[in-house]
Legacy VTK file of the C-alpha trace (Angstrom):
# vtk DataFile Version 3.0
C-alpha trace
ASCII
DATASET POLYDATA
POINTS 344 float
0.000 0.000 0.000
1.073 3.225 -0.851
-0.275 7.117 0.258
-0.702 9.209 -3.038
-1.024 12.225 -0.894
1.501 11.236 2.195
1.403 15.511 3.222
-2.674 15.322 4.157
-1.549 13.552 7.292
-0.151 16.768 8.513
-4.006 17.141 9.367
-3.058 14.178 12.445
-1.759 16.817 14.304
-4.554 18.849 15.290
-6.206 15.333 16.514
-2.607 14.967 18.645
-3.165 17.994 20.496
-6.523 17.042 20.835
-5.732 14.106 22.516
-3.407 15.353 24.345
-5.770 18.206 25.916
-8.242 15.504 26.727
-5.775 13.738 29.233
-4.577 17.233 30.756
-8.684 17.631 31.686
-9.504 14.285 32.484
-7.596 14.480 36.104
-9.617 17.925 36.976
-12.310 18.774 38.522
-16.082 19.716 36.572
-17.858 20.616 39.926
-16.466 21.217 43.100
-18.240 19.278 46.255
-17.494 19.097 49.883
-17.442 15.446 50.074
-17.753 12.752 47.600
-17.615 9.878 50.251
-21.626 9.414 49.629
-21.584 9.042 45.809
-18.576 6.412 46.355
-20.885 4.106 47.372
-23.499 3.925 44.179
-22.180 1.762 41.443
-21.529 3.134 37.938
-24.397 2.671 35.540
-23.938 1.103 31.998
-24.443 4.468 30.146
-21.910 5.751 32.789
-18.913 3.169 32.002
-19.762 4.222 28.582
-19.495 7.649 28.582
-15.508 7.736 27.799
-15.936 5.942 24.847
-17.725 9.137 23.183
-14.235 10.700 22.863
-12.201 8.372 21.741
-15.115 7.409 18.682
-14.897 10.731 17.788
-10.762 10.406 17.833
-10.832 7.538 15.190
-13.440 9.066 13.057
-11.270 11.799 12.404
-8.508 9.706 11.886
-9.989 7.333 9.315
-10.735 10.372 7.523
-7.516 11.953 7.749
-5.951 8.606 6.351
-8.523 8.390 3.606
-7.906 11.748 2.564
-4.300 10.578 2.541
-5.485 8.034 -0.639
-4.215 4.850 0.356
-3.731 2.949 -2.808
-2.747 -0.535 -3.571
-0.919 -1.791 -6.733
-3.622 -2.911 -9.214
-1.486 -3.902 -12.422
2.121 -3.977 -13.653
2.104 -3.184 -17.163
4.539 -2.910 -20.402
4.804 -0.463 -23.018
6.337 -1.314 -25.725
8.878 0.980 -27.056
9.904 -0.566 -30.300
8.532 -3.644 -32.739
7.126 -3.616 -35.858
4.412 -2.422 -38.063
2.514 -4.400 -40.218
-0.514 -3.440 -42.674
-3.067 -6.085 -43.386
-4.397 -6.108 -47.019
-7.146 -8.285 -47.334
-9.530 -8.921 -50.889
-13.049 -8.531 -49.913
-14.013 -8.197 -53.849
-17.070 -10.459 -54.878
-15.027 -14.092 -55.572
-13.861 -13.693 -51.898
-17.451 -15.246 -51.352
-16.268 -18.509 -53.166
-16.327 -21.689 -50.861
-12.724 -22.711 -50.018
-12.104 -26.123 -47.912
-12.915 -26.038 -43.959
-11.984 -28.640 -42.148
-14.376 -31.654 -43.017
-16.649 -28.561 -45.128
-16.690 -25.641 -46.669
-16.473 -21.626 -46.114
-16.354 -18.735 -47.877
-13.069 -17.483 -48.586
-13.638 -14.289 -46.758
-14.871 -15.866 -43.685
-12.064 -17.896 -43.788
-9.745 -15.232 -44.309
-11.049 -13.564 -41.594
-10.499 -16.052 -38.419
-6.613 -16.432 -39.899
-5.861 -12.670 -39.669
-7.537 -12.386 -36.342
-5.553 -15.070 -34.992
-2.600 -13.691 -36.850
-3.173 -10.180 -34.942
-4.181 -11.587 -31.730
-0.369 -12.792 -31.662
1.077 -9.790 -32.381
0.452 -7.841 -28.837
3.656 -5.286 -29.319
3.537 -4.319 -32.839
1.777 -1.919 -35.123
-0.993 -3.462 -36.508
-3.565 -1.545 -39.726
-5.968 -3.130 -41.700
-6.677 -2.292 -45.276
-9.443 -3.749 -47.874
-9.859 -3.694 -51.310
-12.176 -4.031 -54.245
-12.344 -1.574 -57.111
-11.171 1.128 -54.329
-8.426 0.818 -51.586
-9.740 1.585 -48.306
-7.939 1.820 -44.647
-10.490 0.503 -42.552
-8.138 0.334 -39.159
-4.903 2.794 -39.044
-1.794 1.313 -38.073
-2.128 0.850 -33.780
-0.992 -0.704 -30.833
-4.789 -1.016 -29.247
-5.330 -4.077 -30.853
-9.252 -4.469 -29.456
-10.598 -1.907 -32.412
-8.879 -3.725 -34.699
-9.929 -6.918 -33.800
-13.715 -5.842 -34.100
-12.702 -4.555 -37.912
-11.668 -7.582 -38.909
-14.766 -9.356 -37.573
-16.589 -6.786 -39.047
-15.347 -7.776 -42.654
-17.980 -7.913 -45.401
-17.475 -8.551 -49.233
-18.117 -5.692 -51.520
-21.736 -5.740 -52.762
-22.316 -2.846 -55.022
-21.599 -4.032 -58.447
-19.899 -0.640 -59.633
-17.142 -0.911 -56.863
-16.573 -4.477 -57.244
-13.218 -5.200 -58.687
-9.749 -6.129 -57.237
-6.974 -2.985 -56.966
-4.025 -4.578 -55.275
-1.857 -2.400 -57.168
-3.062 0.708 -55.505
-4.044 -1.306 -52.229
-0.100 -1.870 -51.688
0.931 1.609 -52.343
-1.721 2.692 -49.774
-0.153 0.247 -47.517
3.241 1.518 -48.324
2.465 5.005 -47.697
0.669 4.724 -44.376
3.504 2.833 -43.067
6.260 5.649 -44.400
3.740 8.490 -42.567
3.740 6.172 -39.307
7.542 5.810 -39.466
8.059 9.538 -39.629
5.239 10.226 -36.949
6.240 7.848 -34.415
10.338 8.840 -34.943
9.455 12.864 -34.531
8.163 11.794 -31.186
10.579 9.255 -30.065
12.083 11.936 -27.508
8.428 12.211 -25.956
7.387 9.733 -23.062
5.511 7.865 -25.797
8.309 7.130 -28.232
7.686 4.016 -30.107
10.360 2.706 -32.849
9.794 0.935 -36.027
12.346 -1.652 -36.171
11.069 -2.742 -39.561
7.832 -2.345 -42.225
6.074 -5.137 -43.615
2.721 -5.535 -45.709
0.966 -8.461 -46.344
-1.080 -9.209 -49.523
-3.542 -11.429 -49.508
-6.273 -11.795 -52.781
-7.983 -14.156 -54.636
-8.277 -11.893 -58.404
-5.918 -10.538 -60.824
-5.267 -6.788 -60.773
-8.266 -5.715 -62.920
-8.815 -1.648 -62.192
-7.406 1.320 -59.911
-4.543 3.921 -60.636
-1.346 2.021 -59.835
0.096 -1.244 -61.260
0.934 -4.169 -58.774
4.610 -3.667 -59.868
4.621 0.451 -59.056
3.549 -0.400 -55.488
5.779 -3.189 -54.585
8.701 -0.705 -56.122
7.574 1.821 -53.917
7.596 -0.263 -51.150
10.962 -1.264 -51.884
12.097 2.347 -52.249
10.570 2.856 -48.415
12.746 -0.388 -47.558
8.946 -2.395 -46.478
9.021 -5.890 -46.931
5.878 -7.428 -49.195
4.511 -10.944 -48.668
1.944 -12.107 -50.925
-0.877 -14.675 -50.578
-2.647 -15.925 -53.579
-6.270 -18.035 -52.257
-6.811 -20.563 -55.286
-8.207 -23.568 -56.300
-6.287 -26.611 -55.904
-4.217 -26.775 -58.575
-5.233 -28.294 -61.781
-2.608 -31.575 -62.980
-1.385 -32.283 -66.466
0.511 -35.484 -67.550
3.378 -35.477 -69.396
5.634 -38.259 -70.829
8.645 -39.519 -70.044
11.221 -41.860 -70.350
9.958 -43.294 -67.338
6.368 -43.060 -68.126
3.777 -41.059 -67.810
4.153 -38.144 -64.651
1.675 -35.985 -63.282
2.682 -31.655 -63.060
1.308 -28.585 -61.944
-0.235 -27.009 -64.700
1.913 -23.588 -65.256
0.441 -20.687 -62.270
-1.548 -18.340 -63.413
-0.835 -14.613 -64.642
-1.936 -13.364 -61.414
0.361 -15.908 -59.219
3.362 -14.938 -61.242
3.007 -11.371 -60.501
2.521 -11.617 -56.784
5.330 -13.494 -56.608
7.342 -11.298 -58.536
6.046 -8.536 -56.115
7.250 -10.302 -52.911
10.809 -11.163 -54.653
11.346 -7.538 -55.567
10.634 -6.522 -51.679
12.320 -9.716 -50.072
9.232 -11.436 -49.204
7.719 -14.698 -50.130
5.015 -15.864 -52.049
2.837 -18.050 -51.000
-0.687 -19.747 -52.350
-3.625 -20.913 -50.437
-5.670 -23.662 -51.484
-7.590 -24.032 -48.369
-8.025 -23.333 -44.424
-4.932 -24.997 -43.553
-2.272 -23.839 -45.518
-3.609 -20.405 -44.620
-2.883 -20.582 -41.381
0.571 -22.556 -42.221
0.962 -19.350 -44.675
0.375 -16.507 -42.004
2.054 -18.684 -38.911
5.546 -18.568 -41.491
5.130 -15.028 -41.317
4.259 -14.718 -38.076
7.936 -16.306 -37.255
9.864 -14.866 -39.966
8.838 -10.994 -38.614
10.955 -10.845 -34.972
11.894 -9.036 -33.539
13.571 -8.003 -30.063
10.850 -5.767 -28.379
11.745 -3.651 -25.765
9.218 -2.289 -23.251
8.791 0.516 -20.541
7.120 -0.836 -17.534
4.672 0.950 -15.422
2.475 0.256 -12.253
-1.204 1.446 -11.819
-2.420 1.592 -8.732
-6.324 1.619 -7.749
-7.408 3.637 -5.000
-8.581 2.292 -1.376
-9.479 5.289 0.489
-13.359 4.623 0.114
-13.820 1.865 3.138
-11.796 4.217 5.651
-13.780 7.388 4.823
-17.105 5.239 4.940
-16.058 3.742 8.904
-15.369 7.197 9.695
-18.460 8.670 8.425
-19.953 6.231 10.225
-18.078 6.420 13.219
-18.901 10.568 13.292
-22.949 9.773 12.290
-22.734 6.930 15.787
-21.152 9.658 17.877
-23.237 12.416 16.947
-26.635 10.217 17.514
-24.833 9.067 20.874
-24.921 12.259 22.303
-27.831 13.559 21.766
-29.461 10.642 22.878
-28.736 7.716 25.318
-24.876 9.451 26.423
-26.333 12.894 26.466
-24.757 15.612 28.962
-26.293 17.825 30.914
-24.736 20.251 30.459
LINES 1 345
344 0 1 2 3 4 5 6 7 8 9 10 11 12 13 14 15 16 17 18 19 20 21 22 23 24 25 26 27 28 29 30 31 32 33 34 35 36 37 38 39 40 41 42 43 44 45 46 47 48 49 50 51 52 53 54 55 56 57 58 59 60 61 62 63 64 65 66 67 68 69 70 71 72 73 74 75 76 77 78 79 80 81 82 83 84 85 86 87 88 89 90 91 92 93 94 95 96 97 98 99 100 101 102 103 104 105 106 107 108 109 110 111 112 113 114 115 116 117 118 119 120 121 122 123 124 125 126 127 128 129 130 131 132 133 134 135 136 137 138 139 140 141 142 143 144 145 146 147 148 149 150 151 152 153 154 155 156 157 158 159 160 161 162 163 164 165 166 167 168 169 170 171 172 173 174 175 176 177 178 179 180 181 182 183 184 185 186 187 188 189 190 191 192 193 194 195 196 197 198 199 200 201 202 203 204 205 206 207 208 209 210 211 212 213 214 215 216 217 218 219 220 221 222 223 224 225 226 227 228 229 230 231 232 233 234 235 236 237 238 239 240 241 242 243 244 245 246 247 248 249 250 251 252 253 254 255 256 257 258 259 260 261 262 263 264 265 266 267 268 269 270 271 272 273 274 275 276 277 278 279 280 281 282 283 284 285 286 287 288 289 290 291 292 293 294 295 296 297 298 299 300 301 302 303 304 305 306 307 308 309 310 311 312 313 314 315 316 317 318 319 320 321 322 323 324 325 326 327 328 329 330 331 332 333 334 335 336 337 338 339 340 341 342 343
């Protein structure tokens, strides 16, 4: 326990003297008689015998509240701040074919809804870094900026829903990258201008991760512009392509007939071109599984060593003494007006 206010019990003193004033009077005299021999002989009542007590109730009423206004405290919570880690956008497809069913387990889901329990998981595991969340169709769109209150951004990402107007359906992950790229470069420069402040916070590195189910079909930038921009800011790109399960060919050999991948799509080639460029990795996503496997690689290729500022809080106590001596004062008070009454 701790006093927040340790100088309020300069108020004790008062009650000292008081105390002291009360023994000084307590030997005297009230009335003067000739002879006391007489009352000797009557025993002391109850209300008598408790008749001292009034003082002394009085005495730790007003020190309870003395002590309360004191604020006790105890230590509620020990706490870290982070002061450095990373920050990491989330770029997730919510364009029409991320309503596709995709492998679940022993059934099916959506793509999106799938989609969505990986990256909260993802998040969830990433207490001391920055986290933002950006979505894309035909338009690019930061639905979370970049922050270390992870709660808010956990509700956006439940909160996912595909695209449903037909005239902003499309897939942009050309300009949904450079968005990505350029909130991270503001939050670099934001976060380093106040790094002398008590809330300093350093980016040890920048990292955006792709994930869509489309080719680049519409929007301003090309997927190459963004992941060169990206490179320029020195942000590292990982891409994740959700697909089918690949289709099989069969070729001959010498050996015989073997079954191959058929050749990846357009899209697949340039998302993996993107992550190269960046020094990322590409990776695809046939169903719920491999997602996670996908986002749990990234999860342990971004480390870093976090360092944190530690800090107590402390909740206050002073309500239970101030109540007793309320209490205490409201008892004395009704005490002598009534059953310890004095005359005069």
């Amino acid at each position: 326990m701790r006093l927040a206010l340790p100088w309020a019990l300069l108020l004790l003193l008062p009650l000292l003297k008081m105390v002291l004033d009360h023994f000084r009077k307590s030997g005297g005299a009230a009335v003067r008689f000739s002879s006391l021999a007489s009352f000797k002989k009557v025993p002391p009542t109850l209300r008598l015998r408790f008749m001292p007590l009034l003082f002394w109730l009085q005495a730790l009423a007003l020190a309870l509240l003395v002590f309360a206004c004191a604020k006790p405290q105890l230590k509620d919570l020990t706490q870290g701040i982070p002061k450095e880690g990373i920050a990491i956008e989330l770029v997730v497809d919510i364009s029409s074919s991320m309503d596709i069913s995709m492998p679940f387990r022993d059934s099916t889901m959506s793509r999106m809804e799938v989609t969505k329990q990986v990256v909260e998981q993802f998040a969830a595991e990433r207490p001391n870094d920055l986290l933002g969340l950006i979505t894309f169709a035909r338009y690019a769109d930061t639905v979370c900026p970049l922050t270390l209150g992870h709660d808010s951004l956990l509700y956006f990402i439940r909160d996912l829903e595909i695209e449903s107007r037909p005239n902003e359906d499309g897939t942009a992950f050309g300009d949904a990258v450079t968005l990505a790229a350029a909130r991270l470069k503001t939050a670099e420069e934001r976060y380093a201008a106040a790094e002398g402040e008590s809330l300093g916070y350093e980016i040890k590195s920048k990292v955006i991760i792709l994930l869509t189910d489309g080719n680049n079909n519409c929007g301003r930038h090309l997927p190459m512009e963004g992941a060169a921009l990206a490179k320029h800011w020195d942000i590292r790109l990982h891409t994740i392509a959700i697909t089918d399960p690949p289709e099989m060919k069969t070729i001959q050999t010498p050996e015989g007939p073997v079954q191959i991948e058929q050749e990846p799509l357009v899209q697949e080639r340039i998302l993996e071109k993107m992550a190269e460029t960046t020094g990322g990795i590409y990776r695809r996503a046939t169903d719920d599984a491999s997602l996670r496997d996908i986002y749990e690689e990234i999860n342990a290729m971004e480390t870093s060593e976090i360092e944190t500022e530690r800090y107590h809080t402390y909740k206050d106590v002073f309500q239970p003494f101030a109540a007793v001596g309320l209490l205490l004062l409201v008892g004395h008070a009704a005490l002598t007006t009534t059953w310890l009454r004095r005359i005069p």
